[in-house]
C-alpha positions as CSV (number, residue, x, y, z in Angstrom):
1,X,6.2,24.1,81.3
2,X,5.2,23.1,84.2
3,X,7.1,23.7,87.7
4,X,6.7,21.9,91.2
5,X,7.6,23.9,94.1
6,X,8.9,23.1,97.1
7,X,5.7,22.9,99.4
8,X,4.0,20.6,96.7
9,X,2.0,22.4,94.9
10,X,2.2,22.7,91.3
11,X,2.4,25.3,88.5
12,X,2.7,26.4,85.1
13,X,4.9,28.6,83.4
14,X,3.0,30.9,81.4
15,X,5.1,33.2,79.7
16,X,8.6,34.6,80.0
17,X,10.3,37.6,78.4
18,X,13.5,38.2,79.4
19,X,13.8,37.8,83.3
20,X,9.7,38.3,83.6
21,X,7.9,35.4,84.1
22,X,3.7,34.7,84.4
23,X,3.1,31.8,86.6
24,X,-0.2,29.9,87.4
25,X,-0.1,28.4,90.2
26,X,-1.9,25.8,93.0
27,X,-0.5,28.1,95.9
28,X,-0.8,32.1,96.5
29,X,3.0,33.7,97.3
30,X,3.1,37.2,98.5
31,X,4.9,40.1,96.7
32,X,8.3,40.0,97.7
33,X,9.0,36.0,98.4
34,X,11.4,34.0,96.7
35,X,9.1,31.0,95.3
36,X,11.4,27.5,94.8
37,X,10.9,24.5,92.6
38,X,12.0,22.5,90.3
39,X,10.7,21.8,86.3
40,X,8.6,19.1,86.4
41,X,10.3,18.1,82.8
42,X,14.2,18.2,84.1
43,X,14.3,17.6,87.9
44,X,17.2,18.5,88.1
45,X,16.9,22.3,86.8
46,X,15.7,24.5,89.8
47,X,13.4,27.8,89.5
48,X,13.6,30.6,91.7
49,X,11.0,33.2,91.4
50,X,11.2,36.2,93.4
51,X,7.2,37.6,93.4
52,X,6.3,41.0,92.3
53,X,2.5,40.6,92.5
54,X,-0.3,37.5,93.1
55,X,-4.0,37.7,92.4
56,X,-6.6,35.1,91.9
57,X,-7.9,33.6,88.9
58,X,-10.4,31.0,88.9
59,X,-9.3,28.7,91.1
60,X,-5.7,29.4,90.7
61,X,-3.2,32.2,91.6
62,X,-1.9,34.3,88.5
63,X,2.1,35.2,89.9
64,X,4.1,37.3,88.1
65,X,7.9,38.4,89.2
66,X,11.8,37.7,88.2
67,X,13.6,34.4,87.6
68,X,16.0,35.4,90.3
69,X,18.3,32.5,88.9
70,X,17.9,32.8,85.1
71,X,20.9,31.1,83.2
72,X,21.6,30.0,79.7
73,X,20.4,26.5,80.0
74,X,17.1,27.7,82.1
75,X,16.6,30.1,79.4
76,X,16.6,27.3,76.6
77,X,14.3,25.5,78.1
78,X,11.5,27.8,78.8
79,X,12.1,29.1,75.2
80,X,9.4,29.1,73.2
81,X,10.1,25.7,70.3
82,X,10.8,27.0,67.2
83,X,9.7,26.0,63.8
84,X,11.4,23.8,61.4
């Protein structure tokens, strides 16, 4: 799923389990930082991820940390679809 946070850049959600969440992303974020945005598939559903570690991949940034703000409805929509 993909994420745009607040300075622009954009993202992709990569995996989450539980309240841990793999993010590649445009932009580098520093262990420690709340990271804010908004799912690019429901504007209206904010993403808060505060950063545990950052390291480069290609030409992208591989961020994993917390969903600081993880609620039912945020959880449904990063689940996985499941089958039939």
């Amino acid at each position: 799923m993909q994420v745009i946070w607040k300075t622009g850049k954009k993202a992709e959600i990569v995996s989450v389990e539980g309240e841990r969440v793999t993010v590649r992303s445009e932009a580098a974020y520093a262990p420690g930082a709340p990271v804010e945005g908004v799912l690019v598939a429901h504007p209206s559903q904010g993403v808060i991820v505060k950063v545990h570690g950052c390291r480069k991949e290609g030409e992208a940034y591989v961020i994993t940390g917390r969903l600081v703000n993880l609620t039912r409805e945020l959880k449904a929509l990063l689940a996985p679809p499941t089958e039939g």
